[in-house]
C-alpha positions in Angstrom: -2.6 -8.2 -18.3 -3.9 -7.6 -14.4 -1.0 -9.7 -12.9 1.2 -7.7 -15.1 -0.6 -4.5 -14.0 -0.6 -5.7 -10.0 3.1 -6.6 -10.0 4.1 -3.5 -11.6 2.1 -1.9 -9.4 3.3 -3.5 -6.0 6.7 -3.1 -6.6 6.3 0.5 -7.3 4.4 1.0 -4.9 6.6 -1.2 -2.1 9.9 0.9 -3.6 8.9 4.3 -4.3 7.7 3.9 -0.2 11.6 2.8 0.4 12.8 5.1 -1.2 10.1 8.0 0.5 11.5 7.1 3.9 15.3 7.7 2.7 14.0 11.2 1.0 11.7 13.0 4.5 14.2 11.7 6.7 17.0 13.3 4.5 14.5 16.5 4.5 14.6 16.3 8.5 18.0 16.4 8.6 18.4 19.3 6.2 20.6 17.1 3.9 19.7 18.4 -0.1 18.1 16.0 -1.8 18.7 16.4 -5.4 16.4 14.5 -7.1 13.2 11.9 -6.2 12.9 9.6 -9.3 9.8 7.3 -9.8 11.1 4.6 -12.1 15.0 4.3 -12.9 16.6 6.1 -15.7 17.4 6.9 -18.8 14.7 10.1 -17.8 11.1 10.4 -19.4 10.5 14.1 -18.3 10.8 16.0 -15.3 7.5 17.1 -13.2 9.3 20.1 -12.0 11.1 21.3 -9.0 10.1 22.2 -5.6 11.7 22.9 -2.7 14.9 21.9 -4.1 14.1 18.9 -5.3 13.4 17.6 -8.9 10.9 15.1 -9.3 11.4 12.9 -12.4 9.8 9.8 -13.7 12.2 7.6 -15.8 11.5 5.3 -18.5 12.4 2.1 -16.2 8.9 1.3 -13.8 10.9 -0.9 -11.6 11.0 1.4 -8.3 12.9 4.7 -7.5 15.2 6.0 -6.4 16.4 10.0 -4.6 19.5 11.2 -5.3 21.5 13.1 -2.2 23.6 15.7 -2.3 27.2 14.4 -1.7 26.1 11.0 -1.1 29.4 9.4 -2.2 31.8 11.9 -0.3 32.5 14.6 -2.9 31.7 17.6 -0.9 31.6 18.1 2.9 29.7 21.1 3.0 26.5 22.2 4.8 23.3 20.2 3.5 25.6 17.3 2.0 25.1 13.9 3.2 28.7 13.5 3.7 28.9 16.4 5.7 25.5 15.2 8.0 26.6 14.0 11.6 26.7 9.9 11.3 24.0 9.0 13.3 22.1 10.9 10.9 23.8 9.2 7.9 22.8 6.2 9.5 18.9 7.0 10.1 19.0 8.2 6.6 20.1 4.5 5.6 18.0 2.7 7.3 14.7 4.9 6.9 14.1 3.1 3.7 13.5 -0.2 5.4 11.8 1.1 8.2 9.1 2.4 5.7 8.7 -1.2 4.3 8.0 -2.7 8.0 5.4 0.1 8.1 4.4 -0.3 4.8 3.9 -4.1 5.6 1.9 -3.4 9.2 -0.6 -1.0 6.6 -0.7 -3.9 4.2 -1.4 -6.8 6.6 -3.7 -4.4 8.3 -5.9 -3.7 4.8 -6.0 -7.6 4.2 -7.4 -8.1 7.4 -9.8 -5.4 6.7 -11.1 -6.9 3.3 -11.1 -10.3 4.7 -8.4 -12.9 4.2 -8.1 -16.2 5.9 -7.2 -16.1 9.2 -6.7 -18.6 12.3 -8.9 -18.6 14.7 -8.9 -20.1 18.2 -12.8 -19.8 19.2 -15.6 -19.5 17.0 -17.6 -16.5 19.0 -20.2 -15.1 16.7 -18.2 -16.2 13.2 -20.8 -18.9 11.8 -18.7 -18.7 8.6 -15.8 -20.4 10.4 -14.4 -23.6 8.8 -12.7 -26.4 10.2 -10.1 -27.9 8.4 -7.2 -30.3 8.4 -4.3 -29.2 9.1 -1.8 -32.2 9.7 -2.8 -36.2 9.4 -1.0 -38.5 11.5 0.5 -40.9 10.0 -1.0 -44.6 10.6 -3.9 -43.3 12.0 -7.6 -43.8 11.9 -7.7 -40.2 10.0 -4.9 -41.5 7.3 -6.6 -45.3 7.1 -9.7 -43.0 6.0 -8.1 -41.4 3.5 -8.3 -37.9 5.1 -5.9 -35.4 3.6 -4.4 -31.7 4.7 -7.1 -29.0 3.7 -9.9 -30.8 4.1 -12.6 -28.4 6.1 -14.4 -30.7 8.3 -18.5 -30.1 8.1 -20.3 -32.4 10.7 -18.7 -34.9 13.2 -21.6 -37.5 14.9 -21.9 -40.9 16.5 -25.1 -42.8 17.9 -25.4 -40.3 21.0 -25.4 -37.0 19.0 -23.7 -34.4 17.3 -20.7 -31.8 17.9 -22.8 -28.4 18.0 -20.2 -25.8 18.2 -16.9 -27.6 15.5 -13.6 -26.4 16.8 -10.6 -28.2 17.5 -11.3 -28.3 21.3 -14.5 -29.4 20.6 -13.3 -32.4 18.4 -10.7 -33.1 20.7 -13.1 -33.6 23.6 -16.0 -35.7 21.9 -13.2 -37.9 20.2 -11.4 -38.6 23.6 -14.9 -40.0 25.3 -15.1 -42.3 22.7 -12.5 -44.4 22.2 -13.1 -47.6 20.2 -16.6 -46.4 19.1 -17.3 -45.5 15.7 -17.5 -42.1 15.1 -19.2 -40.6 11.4 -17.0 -37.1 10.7 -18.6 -35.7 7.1 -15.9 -33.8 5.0 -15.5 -31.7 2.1 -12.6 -31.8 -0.6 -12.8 -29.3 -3.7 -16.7 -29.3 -4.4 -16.9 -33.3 -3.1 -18.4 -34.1 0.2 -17.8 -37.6 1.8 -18.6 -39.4 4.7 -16.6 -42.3 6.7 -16.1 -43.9 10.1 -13.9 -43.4 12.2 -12.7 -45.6 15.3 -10.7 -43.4 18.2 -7.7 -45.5 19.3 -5.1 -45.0 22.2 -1.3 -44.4 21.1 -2.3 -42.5 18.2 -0.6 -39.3 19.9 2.9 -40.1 21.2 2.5 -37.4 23.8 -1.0 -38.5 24.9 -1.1 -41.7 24.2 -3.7 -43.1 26.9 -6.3 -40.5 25.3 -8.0 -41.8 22.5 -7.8 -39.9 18.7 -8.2 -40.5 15.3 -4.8 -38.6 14.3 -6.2 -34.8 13.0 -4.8 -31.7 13.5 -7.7 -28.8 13.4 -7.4 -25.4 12.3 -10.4 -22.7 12.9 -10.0 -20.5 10.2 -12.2 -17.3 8.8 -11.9 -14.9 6.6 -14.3 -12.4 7.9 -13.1 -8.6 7.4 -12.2 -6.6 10.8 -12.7 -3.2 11.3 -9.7 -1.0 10.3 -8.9 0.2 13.9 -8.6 -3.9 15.1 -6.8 -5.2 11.7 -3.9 -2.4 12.5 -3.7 -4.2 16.1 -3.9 -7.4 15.0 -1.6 -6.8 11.6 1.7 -6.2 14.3 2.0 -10.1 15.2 1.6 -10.6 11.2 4.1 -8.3 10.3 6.6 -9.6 13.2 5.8 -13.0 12.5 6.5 -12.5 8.4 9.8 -10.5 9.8 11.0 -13.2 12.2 10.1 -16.1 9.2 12.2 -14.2 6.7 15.2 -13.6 9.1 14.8 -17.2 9.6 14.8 -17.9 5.4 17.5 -15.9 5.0 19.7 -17.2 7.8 18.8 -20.9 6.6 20.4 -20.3 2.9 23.7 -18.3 4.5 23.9 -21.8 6.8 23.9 -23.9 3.9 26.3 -21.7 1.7 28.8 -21.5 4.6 28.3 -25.4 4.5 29.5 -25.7 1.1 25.6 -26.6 0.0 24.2 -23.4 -1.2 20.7 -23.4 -2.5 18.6 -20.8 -4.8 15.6 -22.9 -5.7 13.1 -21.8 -3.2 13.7 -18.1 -3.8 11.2 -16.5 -5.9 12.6 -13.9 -8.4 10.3 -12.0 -11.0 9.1 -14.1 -13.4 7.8 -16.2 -10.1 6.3 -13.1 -8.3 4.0 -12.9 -11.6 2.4 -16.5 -10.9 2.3 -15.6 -6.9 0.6 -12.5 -7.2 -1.9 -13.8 -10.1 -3.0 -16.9 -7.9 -3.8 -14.2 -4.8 -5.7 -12.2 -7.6 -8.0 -15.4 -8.0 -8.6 -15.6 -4.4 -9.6 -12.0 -3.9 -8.2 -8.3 -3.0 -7.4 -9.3 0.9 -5.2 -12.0 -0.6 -3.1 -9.7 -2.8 -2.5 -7.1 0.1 -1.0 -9.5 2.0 1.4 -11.3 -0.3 2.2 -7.5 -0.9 2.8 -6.8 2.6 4.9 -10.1 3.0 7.2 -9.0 -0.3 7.4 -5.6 1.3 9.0 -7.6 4.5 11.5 -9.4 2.3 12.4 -6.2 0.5 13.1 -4.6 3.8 15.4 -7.6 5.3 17.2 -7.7 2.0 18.6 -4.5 1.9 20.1 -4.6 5.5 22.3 -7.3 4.3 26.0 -6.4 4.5 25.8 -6.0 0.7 27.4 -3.3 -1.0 25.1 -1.2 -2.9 22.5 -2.0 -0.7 21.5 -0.4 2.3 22.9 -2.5 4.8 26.3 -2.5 2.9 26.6 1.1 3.2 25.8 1.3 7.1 28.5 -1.3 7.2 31.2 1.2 5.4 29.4 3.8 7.9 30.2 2.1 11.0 33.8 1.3 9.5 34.5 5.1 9.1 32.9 5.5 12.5 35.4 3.2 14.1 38.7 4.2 12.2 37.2 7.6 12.0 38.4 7.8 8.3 36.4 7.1 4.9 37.5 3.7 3.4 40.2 4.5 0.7 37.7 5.3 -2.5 39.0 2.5 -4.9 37.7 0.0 -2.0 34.4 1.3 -2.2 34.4 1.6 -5.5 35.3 -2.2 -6.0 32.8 -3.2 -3.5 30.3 -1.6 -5.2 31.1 -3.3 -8.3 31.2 -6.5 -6.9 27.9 -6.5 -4.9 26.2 -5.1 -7.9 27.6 -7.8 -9.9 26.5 -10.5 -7.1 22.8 -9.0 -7.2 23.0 -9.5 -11.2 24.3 -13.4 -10.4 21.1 -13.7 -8.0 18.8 -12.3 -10.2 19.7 -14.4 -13.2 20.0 -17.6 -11.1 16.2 -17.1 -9.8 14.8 -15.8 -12.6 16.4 -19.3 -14.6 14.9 -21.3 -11.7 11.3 -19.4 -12.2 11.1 -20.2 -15.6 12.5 -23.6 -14.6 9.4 -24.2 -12.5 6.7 -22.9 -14.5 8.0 -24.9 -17.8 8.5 -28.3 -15.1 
């Protein structure tokens, strides 16, 4: 019942904030907004009516949505969308996605606040810093001793003495003074310690292969909370990086479709948001933010694609009627309209099929 609750409530949250940023920078613009729905309809009741706007909320939880005056070109006159100068047709469109980058930069910026896992390049005055494995080389010492990805490395030692301060630079500079002399490194896996020994060998590391290793990649990691004013700074590289990686998705599956190999399996759709967000409950509030701040990121890339009936569709039909300084012919839009809606329906239903598909595998 909570990861029901949480999704509900993050996907509210993430579109009602979409659909905020089309309505104030309609407001700014002077362009009548007729109504701001919470939910989509068939219409519950209506909260009332201020400022010539109706607020409703509608039966459906899934979002909202504001509805413009003249939004599909019926009128022309003063305070209709269609009769707005374009460039402020265009910030209208792209408002909505410009709230979830922001929404995303205040999400990643809470998470960090909370406390949620981090990297780490220095340990500094965290003592609850972990070490742990981030890559084995193949053939190595490490992968002869059975060491595995996401192990957290607790104490590394040989006969002389013992790494004081554990960080990858660290390891990386006791291991390479001692190369075919054992060293002990103490691990833990699940709730299991071990120990083994380890002997440093050269050609371990193709690109330093006269330095001794034992084949691990080291991550520093902590989840410590920051302060709120140094989780906003440090939440902008997040929320670029989680841009730039979905950009990056998204131009990856357009690749393979243009290839003639298209591929849906590794996109999550509802049914699989319910198992993402109810692991990140398990592993605490900071967790949960940020798998809310990266959907927000995805939501916001999404609708700029060239779609129509999403946002990016309809500053593509803008800039067409820009250019040609004429609306497309109506039937066009109309049938575009139709057709993208009926290609999001497709998507849905193919993801949805391949959720279910993975939690029954």
């Amino acid at each position: 019942m909570l990861t029901v609750l949480l999704v509900l409530g993050i996907l509210i949250f993430l579109i009602v904030a979409h659909e905020f940023g089309h309505f104030i920078t309609a407001k700014i613009f002077r362009v009548k907004v007729d109504e701001f729905g919470i939910g989509y309809p068939p219409r519950a009741f209506s909260l009332g009516t201020w400022g010539g706007t109706e607020y409703t909320l509608n039966w459906l939880p899934f979002g909202g949505f504001v509805r413009l005056f003249g939004e599909h070109g019926e009128t022309h006159t003063r305070g209709s969308f269609a009769g707005a100068p374009k460039y402020a047709q265009a910030l209208i469109l792209i408002a909505g996605v410009t709230m979830n980058a922001l929404a995303a930069w205040l999400l990643f910026a809470g998470a960090l606040s909370v406390g949620v896992p981090r990297v780490i390049t220095e340990r500094g005055q965290l003592e609850s810093a972990q070490l742990f494995v981030n890559t084995v080389v193949p053939g190595s010492p490490a992968a002869a001793a059975g060491l595995r990805v996401g192990d957290e490395i607790t104490r590394m030692q040989d006969e002389k003495g013992v790494i004081a301060d554990l960080t990858p630079a660290q390891v990386v500079t006791f291991v390479g003074a001692r190369g075919g002399k054992p060293v002990e490194l103490t691990y833990r896996r699940d709730e299991g310690v071990a120990t083994v020994m380890l002997i440093p060998a050269h050609a371990v590391i193709e690109q330093n292969a006269d330095r001794p290793a034992i084949g691990l990649g080291l991550v520093l990691v902590t989840d410590e909370s920051l302060s709120y004013w140094q989780a906003l700074k440090e939440s902008g590289p997040r929320t670029w990086g989680a841009l730039r990686d979905t950009v990056d998705g998204l131009w990856g599956l357009i690749r393979d479709a243009a290839a003639g190999e298209p591929s849906l399996k590794n996109i999550v759709g509802p049914v699989g948001l319910f198992d993402y967000v109810g692991n990140a409950s398990r592993h605490g509030l900071g967790q949960v933010l940020a798998l809310a701040g990266f959907i927000s990121i995805n939501l916001a890339v999404i609708n700029l694609v060239p779609i129509p009936a999403l946002d990016g569709g309809r500053l593509f039909l803008l800039g067409i009627e820009a250019i040609f300084r004429r609306p497309p012919y109506k039937r066009l839009v109309q049938s575009l309209n139709f057709l993208g809606i009926a290609l999001i329906i497709f998507l849905m239903v193919t993801v949805t099929y391949n959720d279910i598909a993975r939690l029954l595998a």
